[in-house]
Gaussian input, Z-matrix of N, CA and C with variables (Angstrom, degrees):
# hf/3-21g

backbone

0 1
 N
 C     1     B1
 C     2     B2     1     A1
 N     3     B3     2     A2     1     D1
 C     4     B4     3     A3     2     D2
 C     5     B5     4     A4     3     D3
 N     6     B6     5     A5     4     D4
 C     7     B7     6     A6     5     D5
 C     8     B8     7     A7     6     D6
 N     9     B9     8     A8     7     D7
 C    10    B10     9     A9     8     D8
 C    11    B11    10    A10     9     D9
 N    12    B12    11    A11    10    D10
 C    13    B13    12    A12    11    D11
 C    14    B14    13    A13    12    D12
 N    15    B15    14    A14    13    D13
 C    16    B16    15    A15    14    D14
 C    17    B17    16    A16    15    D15
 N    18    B18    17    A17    16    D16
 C    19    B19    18    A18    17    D17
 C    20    B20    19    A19    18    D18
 N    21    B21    20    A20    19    D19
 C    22    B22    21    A21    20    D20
 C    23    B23    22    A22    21    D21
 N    24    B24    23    A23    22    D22
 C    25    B25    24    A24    23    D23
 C    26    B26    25    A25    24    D24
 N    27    B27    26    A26    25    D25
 C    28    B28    27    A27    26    D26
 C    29    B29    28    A28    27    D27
 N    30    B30    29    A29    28    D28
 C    31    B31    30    A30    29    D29
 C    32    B32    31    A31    30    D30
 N    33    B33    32    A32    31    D31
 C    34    B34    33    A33    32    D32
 C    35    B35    34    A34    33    D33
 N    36    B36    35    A35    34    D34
 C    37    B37    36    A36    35    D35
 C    38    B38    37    A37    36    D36
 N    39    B39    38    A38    37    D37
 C    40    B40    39    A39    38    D38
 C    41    B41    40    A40    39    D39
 N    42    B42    41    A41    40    D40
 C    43    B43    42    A42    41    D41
 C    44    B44    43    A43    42    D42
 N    45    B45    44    A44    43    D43
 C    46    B46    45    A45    44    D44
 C    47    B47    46    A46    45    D45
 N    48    B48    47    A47    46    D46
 C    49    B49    48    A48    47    D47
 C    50    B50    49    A49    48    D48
 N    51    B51    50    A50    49    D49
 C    52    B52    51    A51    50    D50
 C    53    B53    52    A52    51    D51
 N    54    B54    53    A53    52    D52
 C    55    B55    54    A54    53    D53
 C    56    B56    55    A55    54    D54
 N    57    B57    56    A56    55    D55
 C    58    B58    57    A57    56    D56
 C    59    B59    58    A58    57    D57
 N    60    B60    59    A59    58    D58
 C    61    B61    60    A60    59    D59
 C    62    B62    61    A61    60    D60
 N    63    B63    62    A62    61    D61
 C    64    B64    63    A63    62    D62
 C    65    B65    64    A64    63    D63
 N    66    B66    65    A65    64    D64
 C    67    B67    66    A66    65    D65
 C    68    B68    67    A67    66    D66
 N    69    B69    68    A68    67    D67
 C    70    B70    69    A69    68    D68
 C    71    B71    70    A70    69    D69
 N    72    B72    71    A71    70    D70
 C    73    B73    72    A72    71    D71
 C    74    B74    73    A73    72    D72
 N    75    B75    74    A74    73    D73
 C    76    B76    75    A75    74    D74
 C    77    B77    76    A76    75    D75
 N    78    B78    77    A77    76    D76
 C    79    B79    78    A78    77    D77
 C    80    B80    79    A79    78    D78
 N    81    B81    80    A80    79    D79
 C    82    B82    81    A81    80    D80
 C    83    B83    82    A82    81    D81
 N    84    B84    83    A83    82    D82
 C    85    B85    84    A84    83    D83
 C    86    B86    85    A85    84    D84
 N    87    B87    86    A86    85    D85
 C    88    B88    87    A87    86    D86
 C    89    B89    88    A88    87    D87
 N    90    B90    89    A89    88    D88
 C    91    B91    90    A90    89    D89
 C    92    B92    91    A91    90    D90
 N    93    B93    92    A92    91    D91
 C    94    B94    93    A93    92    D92
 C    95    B95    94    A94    93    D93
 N    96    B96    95    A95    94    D94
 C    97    B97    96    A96    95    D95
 C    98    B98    97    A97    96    D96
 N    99    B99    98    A98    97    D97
 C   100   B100    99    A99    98    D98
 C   101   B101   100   A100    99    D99
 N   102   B102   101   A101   100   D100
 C   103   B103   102   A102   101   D101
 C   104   B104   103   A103   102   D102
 N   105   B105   104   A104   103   D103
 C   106   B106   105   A105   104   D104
 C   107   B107   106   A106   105   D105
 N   108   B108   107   A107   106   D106
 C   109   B109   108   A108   107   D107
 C   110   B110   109   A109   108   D108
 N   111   B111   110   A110   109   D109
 C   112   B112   111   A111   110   D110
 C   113   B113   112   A112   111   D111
 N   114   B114   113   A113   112   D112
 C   115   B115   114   A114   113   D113
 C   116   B116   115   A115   114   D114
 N   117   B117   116   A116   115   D115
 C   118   B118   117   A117   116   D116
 C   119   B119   118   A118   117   D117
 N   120   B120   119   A119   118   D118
 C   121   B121   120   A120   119   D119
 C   122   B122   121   A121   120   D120
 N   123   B123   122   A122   121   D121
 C   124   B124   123   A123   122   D122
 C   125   B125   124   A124   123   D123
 N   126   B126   125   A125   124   D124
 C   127   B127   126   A126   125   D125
 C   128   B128   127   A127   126   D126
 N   129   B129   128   A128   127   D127
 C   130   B130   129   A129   128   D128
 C   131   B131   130   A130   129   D129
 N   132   B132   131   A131   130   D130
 C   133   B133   132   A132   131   D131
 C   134   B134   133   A133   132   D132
 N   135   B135   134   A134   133   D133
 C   136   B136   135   A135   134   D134
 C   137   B137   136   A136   135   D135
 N   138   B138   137   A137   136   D136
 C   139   B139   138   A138   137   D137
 C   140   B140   139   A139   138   D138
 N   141   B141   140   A140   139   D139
 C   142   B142   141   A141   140   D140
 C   143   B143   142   A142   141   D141
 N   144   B144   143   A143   142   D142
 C   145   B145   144   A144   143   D143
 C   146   B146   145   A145   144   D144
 N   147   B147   146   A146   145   D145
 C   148   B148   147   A147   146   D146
 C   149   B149   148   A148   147   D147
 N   150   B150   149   A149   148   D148
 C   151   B151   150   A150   149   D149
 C   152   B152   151   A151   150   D150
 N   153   B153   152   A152   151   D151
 C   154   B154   153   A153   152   D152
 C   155   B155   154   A154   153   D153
 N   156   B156   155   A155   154   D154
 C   157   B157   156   A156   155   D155
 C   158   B158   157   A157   156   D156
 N   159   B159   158   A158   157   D157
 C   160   B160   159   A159   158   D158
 C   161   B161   160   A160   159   D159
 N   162   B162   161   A161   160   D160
 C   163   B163   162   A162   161   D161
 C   164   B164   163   A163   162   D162
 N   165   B165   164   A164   163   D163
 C   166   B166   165   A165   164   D164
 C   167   B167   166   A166   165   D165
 N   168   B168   167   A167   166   D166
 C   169   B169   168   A168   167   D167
 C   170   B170   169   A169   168   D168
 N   171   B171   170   A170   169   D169
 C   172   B172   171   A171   170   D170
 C   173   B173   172   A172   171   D171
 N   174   B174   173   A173   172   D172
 C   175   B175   174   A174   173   D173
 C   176   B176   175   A175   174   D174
 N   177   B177   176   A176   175   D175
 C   178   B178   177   A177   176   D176
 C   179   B179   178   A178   177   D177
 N   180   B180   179   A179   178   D178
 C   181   B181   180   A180   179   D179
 C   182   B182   181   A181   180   D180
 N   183   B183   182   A182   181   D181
 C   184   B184   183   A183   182   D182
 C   185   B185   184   A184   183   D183

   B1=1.4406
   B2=1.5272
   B3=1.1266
   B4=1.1049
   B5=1.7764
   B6=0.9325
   B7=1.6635
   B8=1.6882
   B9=1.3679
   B10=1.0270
   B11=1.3783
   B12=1.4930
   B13=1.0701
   B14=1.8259
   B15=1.4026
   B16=1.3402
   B17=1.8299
   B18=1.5615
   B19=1.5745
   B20=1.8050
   B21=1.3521
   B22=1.9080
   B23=1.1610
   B24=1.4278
   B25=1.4552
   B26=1.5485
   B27=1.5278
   B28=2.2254
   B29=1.1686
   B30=0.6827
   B31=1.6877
   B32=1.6910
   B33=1.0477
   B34=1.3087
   B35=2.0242
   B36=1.1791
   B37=1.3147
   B38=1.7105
   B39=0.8789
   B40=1.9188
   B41=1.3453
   B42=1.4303
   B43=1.9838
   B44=1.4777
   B45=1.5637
   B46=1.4332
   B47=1.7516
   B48=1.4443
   B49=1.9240
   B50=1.7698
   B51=1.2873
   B52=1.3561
   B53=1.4386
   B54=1.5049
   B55=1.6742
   B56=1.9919
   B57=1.1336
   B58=1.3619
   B59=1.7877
   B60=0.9991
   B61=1.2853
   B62=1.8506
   B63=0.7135
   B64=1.6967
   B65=1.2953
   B66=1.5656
   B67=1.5096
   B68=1.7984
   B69=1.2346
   B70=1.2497
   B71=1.3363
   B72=0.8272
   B73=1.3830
   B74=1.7436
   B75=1.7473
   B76=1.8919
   B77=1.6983
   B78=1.1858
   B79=1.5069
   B80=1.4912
   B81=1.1632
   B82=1.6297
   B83=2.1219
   B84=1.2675
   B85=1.3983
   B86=1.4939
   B87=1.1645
   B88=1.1423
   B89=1.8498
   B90=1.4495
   B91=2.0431
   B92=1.6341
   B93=1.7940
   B94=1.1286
   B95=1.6253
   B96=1.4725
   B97=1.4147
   B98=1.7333
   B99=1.5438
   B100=1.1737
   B101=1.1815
   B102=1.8883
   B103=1.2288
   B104=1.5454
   B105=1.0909
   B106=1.7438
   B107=1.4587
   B108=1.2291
   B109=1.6067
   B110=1.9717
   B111=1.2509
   B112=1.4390
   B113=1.4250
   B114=1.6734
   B115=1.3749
   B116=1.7513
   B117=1.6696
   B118=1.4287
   B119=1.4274
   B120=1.5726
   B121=1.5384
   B122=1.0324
   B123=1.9817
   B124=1.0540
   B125=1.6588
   B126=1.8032
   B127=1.1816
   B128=1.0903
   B129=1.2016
   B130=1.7621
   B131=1.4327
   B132=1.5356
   B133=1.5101
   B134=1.3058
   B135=1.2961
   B136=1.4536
   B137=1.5764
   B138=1.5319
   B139=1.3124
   B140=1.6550
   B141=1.2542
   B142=1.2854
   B143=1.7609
   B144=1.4821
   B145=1.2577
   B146=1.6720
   B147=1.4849
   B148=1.6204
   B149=1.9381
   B150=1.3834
   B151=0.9147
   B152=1.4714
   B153=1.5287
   B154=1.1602
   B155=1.1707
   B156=1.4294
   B157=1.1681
   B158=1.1433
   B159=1.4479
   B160=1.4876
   B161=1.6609
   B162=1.5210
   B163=1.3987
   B164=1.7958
   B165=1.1333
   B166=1.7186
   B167=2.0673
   B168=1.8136
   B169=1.4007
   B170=1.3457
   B171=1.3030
   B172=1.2080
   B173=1.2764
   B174=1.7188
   B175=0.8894
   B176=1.6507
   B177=1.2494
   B178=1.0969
   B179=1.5261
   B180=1.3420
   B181=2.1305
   B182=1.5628
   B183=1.3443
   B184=0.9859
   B185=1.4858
   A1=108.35
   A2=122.93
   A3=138.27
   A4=143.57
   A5=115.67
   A6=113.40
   A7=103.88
   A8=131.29
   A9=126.99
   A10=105.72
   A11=144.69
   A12=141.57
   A13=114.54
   A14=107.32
   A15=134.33
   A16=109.59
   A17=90.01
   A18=107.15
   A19=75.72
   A20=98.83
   A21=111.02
   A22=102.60
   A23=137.26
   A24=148.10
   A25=110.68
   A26=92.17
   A27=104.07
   A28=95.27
   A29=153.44
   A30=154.01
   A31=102.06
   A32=131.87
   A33=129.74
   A34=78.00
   A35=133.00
   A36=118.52
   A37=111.12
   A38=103.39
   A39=99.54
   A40=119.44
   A41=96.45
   A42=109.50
   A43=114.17
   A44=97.56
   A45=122.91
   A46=102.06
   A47=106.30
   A48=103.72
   A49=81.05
   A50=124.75
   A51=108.48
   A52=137.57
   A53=90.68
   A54=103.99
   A55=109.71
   A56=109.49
   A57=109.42
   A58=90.18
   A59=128.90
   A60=129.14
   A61=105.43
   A62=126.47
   A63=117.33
   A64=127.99
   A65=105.09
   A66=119.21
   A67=109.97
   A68=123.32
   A69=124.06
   A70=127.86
   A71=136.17
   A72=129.00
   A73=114.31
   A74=87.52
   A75=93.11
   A76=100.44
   A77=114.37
   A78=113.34
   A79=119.02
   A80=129.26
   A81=143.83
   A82=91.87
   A83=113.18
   A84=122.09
   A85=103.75
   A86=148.05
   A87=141.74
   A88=119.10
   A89=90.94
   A90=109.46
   A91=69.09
   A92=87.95
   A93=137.25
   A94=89.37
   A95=133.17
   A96=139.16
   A97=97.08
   A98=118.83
   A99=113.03
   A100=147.40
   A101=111.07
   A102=120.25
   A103=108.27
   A104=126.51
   A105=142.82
   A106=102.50
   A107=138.05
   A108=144.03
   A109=99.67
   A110=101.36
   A111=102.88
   A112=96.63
   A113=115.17
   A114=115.38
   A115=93.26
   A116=114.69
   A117=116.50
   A118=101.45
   A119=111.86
   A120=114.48
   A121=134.05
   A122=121.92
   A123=120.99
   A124=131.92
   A125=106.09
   A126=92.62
   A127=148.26
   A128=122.33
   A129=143.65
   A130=114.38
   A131=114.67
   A132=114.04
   A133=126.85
   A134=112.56
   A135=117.46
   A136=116.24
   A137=102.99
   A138=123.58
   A139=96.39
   A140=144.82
   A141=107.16
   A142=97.42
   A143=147.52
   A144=155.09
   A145=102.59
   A146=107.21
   A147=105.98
   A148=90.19
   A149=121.89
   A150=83.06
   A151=128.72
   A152=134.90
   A153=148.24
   A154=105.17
   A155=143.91
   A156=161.43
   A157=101.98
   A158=154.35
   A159=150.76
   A160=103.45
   A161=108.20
   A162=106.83
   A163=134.27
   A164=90.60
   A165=97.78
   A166=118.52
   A167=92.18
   A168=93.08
   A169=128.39
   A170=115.47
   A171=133.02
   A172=111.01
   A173=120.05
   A174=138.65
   A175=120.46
   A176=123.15
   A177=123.67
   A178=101.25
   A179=107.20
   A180=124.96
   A181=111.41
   A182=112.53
   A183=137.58
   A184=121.46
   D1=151.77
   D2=-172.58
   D3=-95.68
   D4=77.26
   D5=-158.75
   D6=9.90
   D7=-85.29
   D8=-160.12
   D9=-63.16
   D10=-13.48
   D11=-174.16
   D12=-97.95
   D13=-4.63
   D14=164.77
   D15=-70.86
   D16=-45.81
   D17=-140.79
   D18=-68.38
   D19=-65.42
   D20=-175.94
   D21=-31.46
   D22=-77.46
   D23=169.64
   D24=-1.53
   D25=-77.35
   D26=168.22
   D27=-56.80
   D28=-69.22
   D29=-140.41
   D30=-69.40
   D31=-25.80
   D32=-150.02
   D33=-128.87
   D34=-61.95
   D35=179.58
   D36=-54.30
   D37=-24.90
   D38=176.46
   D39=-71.37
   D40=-45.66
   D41=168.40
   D42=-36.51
   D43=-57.43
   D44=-164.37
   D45=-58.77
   D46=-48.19
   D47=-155.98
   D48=-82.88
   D49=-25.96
   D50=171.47
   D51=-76.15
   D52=-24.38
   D53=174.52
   D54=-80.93
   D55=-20.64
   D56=-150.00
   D57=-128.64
   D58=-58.41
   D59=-177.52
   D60=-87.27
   D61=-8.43
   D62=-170.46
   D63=65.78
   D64=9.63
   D65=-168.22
   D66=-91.25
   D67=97.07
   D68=177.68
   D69=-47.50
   D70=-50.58
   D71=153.42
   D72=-116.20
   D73=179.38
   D74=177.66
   D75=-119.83
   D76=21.20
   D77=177.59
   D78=-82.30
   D79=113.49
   D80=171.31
   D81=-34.99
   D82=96.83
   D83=159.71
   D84=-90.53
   D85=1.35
   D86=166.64
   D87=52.55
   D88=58.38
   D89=-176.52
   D90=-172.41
   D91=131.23
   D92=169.07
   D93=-57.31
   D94=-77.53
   D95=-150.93
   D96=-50.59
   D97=-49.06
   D98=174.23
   D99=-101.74
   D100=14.43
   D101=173.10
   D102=-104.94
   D103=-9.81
   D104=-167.44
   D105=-102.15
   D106=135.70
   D107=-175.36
   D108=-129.80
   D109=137.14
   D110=157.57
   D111=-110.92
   D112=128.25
   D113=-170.42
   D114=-147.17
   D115=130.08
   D116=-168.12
   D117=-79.26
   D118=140.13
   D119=161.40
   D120=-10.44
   D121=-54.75
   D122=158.91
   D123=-39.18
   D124=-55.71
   D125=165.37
   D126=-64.08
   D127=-20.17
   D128=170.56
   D129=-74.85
   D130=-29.72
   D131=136.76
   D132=-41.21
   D133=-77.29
   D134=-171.75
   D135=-35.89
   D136=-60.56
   D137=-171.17
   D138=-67.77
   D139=-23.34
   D140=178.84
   D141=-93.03
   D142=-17.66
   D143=164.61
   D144=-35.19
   D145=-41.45
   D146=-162.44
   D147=-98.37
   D148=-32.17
   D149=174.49
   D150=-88.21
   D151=9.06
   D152=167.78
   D153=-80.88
   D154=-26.29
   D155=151.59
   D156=-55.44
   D157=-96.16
   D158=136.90
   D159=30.46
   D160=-84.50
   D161=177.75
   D162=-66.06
   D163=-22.58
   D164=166.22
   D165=-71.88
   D166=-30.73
   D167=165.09
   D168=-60.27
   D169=-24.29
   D170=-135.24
   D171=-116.46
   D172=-15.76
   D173=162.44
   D174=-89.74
   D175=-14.60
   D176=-167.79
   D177=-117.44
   D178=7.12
   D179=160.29
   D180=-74.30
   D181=-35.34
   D182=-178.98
   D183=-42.80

């Protein structure tokens, strides 16, 4: 994989835990209060739908 194809990757998983989980970033802040999420089924649904969705797009760019 490719630096910039890394970079997209984070870039597009951050959207996702932010769009779908409410989780502002995915960076290790190192505090329990802000590295730990209570996030409902539904959302952890959603968010993995878009990101399988994400990768099915992404394959068919190809």
């Amino acid at each position: 994989m490719t630096k910039q194809a890394a970079k997209d990757l984070d870039q597009q998983l951050q959207q996702i835990a932010l769009d779908h989980l409410f989780i502002e970033t995915l960076e290790t802040r190192h505090s329990d209060r802000l590295d730990f999420h209570e996030v409902s089924v539904w959302a952890v649904k959603s968010a993995l739908l878009a990101a399988y969705e994400a990768g099915r797009q992404a394959t068919t760019q190809d």
